[in-house]
C-alpha positions as CSV (number, residue, x, y, z in Angstrom):
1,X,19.2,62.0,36.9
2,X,18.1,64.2,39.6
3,X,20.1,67.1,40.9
4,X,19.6,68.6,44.4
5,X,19.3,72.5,45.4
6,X,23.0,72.1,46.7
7,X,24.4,70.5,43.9
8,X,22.6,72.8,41.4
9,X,23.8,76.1,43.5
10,X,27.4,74.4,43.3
11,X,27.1,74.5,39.6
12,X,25.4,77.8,39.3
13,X,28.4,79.2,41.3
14,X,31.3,77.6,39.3
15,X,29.6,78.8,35.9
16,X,29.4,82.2,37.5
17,X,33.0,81.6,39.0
18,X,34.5,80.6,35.4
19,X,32.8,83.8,33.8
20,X,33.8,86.1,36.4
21,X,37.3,84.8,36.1
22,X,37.2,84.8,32.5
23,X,36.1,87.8,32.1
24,X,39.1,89.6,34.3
25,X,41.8,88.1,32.5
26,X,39.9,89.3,28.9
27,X,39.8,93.0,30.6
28,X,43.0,93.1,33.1
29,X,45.5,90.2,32.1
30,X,46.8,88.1,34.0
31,X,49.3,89.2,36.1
32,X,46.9,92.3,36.9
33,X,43.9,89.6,37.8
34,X,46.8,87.8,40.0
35,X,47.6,91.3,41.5
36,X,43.9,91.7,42.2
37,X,43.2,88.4,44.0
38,X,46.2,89.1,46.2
39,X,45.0,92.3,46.9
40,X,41.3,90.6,48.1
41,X,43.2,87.7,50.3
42,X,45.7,89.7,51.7
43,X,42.8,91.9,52.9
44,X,40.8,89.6,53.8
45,X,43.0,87.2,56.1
46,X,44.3,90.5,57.9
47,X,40.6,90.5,58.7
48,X,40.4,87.3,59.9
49,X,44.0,87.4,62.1
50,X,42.9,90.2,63.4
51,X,39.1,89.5,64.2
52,X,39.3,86.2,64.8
53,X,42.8,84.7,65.9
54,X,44.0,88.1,67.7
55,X,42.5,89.4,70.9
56,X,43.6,93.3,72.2
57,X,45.8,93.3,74.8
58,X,45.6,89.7,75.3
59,X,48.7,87.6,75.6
60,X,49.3,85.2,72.4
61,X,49.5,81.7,73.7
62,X,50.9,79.1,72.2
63,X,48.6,77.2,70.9
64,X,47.1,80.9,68.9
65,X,50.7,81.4,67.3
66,X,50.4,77.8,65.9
67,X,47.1,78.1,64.5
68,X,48.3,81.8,63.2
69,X,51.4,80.1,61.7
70,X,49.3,77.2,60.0
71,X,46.7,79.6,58.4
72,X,49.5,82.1,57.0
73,X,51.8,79.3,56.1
74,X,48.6,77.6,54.2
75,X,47.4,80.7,52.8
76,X,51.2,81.4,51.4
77,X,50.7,77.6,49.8
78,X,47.2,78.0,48.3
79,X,48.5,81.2,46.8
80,X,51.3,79.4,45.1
81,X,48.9,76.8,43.8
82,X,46.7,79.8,42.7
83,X,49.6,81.1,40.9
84,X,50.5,77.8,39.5
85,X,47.4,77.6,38.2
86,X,46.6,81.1,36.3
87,X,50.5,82.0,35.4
88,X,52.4,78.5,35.1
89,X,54.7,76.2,37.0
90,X,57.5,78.6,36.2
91,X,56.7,81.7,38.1
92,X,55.1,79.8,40.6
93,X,58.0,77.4,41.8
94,X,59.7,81.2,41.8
95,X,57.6,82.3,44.0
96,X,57.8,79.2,46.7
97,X,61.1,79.3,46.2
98,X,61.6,82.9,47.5
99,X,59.1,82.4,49.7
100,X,61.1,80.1,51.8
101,X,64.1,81.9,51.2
102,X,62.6,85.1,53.1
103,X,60.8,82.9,55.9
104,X,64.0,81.4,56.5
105,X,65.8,84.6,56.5
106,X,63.0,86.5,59.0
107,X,64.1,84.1,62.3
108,X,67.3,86.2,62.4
109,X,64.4,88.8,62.7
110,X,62.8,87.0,65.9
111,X,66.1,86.6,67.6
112,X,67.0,91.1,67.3
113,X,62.9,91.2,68.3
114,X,63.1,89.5,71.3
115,X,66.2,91.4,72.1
116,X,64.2,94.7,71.8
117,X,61.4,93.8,73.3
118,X,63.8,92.7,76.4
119,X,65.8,95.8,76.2
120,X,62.6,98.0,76.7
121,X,59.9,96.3,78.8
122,X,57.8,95.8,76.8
123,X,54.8,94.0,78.3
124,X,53.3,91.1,76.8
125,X,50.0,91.9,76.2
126,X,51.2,94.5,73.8
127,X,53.3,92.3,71.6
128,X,50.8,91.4,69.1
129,X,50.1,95.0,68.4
130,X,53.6,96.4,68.2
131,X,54.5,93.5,66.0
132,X,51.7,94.2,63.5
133,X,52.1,97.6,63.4
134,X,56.1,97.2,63.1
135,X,55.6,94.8,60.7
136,X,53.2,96.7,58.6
137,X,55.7,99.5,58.3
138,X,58.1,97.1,57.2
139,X,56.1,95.9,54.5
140,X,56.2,99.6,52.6
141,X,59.8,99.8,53.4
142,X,59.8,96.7,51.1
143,X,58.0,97.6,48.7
144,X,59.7,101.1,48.3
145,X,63.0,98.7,48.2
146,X,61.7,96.2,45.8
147,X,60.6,98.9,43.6
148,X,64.0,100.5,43.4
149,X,66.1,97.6,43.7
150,X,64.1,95.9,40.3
151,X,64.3,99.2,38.5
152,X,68.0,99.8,38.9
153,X,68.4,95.7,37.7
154,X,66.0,96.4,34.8
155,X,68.1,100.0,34.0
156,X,71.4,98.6,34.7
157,X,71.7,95.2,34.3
158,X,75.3,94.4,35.6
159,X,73.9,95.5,39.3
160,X,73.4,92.1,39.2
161,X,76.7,90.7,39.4
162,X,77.3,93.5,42.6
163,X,74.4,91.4,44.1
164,X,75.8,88.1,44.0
165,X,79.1,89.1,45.2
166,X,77.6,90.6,48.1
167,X,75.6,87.5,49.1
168,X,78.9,85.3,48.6
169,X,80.5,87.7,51.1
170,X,77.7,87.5,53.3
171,X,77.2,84.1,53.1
172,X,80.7,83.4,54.1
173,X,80.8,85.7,56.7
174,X,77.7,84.1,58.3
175,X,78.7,80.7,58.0
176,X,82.1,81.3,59.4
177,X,80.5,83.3,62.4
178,X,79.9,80.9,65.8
179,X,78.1,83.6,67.8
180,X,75.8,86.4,67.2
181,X,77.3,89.5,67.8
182,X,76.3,91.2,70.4
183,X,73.0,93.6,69.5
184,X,71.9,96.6,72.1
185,X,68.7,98.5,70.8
186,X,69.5,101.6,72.9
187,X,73.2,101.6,71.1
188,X,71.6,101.5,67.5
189,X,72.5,104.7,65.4
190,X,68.1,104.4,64.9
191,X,67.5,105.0,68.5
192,X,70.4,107.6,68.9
193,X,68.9,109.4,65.9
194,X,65.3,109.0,67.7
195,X,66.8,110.0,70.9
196,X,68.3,113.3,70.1
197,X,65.5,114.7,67.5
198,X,62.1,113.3,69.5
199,X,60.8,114.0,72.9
200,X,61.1,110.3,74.5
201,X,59.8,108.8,78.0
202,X,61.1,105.7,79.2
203,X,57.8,104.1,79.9
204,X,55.3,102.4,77.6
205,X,52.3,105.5,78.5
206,X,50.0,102.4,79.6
207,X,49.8,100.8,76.2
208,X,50.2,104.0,74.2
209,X,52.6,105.8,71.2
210,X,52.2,109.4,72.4
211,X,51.8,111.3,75.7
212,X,51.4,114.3,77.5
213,X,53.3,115.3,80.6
214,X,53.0,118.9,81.9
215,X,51.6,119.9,78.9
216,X,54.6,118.5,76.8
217,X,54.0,115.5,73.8
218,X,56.3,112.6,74.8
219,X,56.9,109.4,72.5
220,X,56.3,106.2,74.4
221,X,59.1,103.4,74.6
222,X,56.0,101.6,72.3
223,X,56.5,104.1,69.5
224,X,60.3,103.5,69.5
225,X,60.2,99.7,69.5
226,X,57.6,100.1,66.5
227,X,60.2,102.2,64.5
228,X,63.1,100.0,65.4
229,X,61.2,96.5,64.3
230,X,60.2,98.2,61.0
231,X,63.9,99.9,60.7
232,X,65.7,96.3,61.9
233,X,63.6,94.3,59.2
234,X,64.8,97.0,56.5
235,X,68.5,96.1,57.1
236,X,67.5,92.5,57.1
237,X,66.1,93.3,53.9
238,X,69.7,94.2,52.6
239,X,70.1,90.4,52.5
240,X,67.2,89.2,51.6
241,X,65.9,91.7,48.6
242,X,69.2,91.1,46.6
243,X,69.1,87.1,47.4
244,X,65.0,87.2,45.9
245,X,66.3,89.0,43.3
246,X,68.7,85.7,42.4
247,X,65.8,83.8,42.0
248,X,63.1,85.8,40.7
249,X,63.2,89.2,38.9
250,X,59.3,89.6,38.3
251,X,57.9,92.0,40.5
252,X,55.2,90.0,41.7
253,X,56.9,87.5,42.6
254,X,58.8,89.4,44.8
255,X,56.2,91.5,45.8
256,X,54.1,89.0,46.7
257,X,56.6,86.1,49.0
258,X,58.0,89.4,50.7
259,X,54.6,89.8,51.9
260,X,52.8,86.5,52.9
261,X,56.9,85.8,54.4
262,X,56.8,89.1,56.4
263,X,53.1,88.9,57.2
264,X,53.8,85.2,58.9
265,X,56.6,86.7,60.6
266,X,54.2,87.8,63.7
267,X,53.0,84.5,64.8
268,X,56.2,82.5,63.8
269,X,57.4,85.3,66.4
270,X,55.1,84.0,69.5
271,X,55.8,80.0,68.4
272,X,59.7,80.3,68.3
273,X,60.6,82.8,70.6
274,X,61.6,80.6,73.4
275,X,63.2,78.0,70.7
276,X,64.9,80.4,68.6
277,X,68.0,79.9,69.8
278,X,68.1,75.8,69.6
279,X,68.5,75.6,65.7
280,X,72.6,76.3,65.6
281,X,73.2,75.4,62.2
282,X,70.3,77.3,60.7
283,X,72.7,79.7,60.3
284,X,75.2,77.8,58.1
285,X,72.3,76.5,56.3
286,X,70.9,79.6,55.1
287,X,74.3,80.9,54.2
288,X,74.9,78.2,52.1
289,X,71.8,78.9,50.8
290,X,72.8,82.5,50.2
291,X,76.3,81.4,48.7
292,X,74.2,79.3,45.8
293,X,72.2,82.2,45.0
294,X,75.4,84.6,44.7
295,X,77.2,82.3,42.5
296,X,74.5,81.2,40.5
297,X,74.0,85.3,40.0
298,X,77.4,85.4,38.5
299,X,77.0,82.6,36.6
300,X,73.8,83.6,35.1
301,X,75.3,84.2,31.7
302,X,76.7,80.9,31.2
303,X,73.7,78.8,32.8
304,X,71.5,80.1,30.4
305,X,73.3,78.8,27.6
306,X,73.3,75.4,28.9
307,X,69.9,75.7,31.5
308,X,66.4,76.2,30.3
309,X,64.9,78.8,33.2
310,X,62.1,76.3,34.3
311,X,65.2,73.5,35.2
312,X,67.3,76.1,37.3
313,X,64.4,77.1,38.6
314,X,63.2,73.9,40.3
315,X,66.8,73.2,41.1
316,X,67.6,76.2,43.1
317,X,64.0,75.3,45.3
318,X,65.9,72.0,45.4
319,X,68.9,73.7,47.2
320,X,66.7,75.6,49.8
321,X,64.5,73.0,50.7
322,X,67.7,70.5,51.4
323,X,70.0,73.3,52.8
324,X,67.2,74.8,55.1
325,X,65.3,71.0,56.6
326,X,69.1,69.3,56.5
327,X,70.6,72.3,58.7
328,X,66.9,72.1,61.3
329,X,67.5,68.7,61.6
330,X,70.7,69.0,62.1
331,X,70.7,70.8,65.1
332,X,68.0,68.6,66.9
333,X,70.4,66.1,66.4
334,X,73.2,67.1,67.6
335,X,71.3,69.2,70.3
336,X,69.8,65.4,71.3
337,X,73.0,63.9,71.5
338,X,74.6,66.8,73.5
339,X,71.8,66.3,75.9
340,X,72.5,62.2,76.2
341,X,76.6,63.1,76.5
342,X,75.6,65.7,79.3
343,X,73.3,63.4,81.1
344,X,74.4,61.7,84.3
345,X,72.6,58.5,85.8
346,X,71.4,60.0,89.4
347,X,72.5,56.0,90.7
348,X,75.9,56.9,89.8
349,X,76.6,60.4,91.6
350,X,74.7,59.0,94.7
């Protein structure tokens, strides 16, 4: 049997692919190797956003946020598979699940971004890039959080049970709100505190973070969006870290959905911006959702007596999945029928 150049370079590169992989997790371990390859992707598809599906000061349309939310909603699922693969279904369906959990949380984000964007003009050729940048400082927020949050667990172990009856109090409290309260940006104890130690100007210095005027360095209205988008997403986070940490207390698990969740946050920022507000029960959803994860938290104990890991694992994804799709669908169909009950045949008011 013959074998063409292609299919022998094919071979030649799995062999080399299989040794190189080998020998990684002979020298590093595992979970170092999975740190590394995370590392290299996460690298990499910045690269490609940035080169490739982002344009400077060019308006994000909306056909570019859908192919931006595709490639880092794939990239999030060929990582889990990845994971699946090199550390076991366990930690994997861990990660999916708080993966979700965090996408799900970050269109509360969207919904305080577009408010601060409104509240300070900022153009929209300069979204992209006060997003990323906003973002990126969010990421190290996380991580500084993460860090501290899964060292006080691992030190004092009954933090735990503090976490889950904060998310059953903020579960309720969401699902029993009906509107938003009210958010102004220029109200927020951030922008006060930016306000009376910085040297601001109300205008966005033609695209840039710092100025001079008469010889005096001014902060552009960019520079304060950027600190309020990171700051926001860090009291997001309040919610979000402690609700992770309810299904997942490996670090790079957490580490890792925070980031590909956060990261996707951007174009799922350009796609549902003018739809954000049509998914009513989302709310209610993800406070169930948040409810389940507090009370399994104080439960923990007692589930793992009659639980193996792997079963509440898959069962809490269950819970998500249902509680997240059921509450979407949900609204359109109530949104649908609101619009049939509103709607009046033309023939008739004539």
């Amino acid at each position: 049997m013959e074998f063409s150049f292609s299919s022998g370079l094919i071979l030649i590169c799995f062999i080399l692919t299989a040794i190189w992989y080998s020998y990684f997790i002979l020298i590093m371990g595992t979970q170092q190797f999975v740190y590394l390859i995370f590392s290299i992707v996460l690298l990499l598809a910045l690269v490609f956003d940035l080169g490739l599906l982002s344009k400077k000061n060019k308006a994000i349309t909306i056909k570019q946020a859908l192919l931006q939310t595709f490639f880092w909603v794939i990239l999030a699922m060929a990582f889990f598979v990845f994971m699946w693969l090199t550390m076991g279904s366990k930690p994997a369906i861990e990660y999916i699940s708080a993966y979700l959990m965090e996408w799900s949380l970050s269109i509360d984000n969207i919904f305080v971004f577009i408010l601060i964007f409104n509240a300070f003009k900022v153009k929209e050729k300069n979204y992209s890039r006060v997003l990323l940048i906003g973002i990126m400082m969010a990421i190290v927020f996380r991580i500084l959080f993460i860090t501290v949050g899964v060292a006080l667990v691992e030190a004092f172990h009954w933090l735990l049970y503090g976490f889950g009856l904060f998310l059953l109090y903020t579960g309720y409290k969401m699902f029993t709100t009906n509107e938003e309260e009210a958010f102004d940006p220029h109200e927020s104890k951030i922008y006060r505190f930016l306000k009376k130690y910085l040297p601001l100007t109300a205008h966005d210095g033609d695209g840039k973070f710092f100025i001079r005027e008469n010889g005096k360095p001014l902060y552009t209205s960019l520079f304060v969006v950027i600190i309020l988008l990171a700051t926001i997403d860090l009291v997001f986070a309040l919610d979000s870290i402690p609700a992770v940490l309810g299904i997942s207390k490996d670090k790079l698990v957490i580490y890792t959905s925070n980031t590909f969740a956060v990261l996707g946050l951007r174009s799922l920022f350009f796609l549902l911006r003018g739809a954000v507000n049509q998914f009513d029960y989302l709310q209610q959803g993800i406070a169930i959702v948040l409810i389940f994860i507090g009370a399994k938290m104080l439960g923990e104990h007692y589930l793992n007596l009659w639980i193996d890991k792997t079963t509440q694992t898959v069962f809490s994804l269950l819970v998500i999945v249902l509680c997240l799709s059921g509450s979407i669908l949900y609204s359109i169909v109530v949104q649908k029928k609101g619009m049939i009950d509103n709607y009046q045949d033309p023939q008739t008011n004539a």
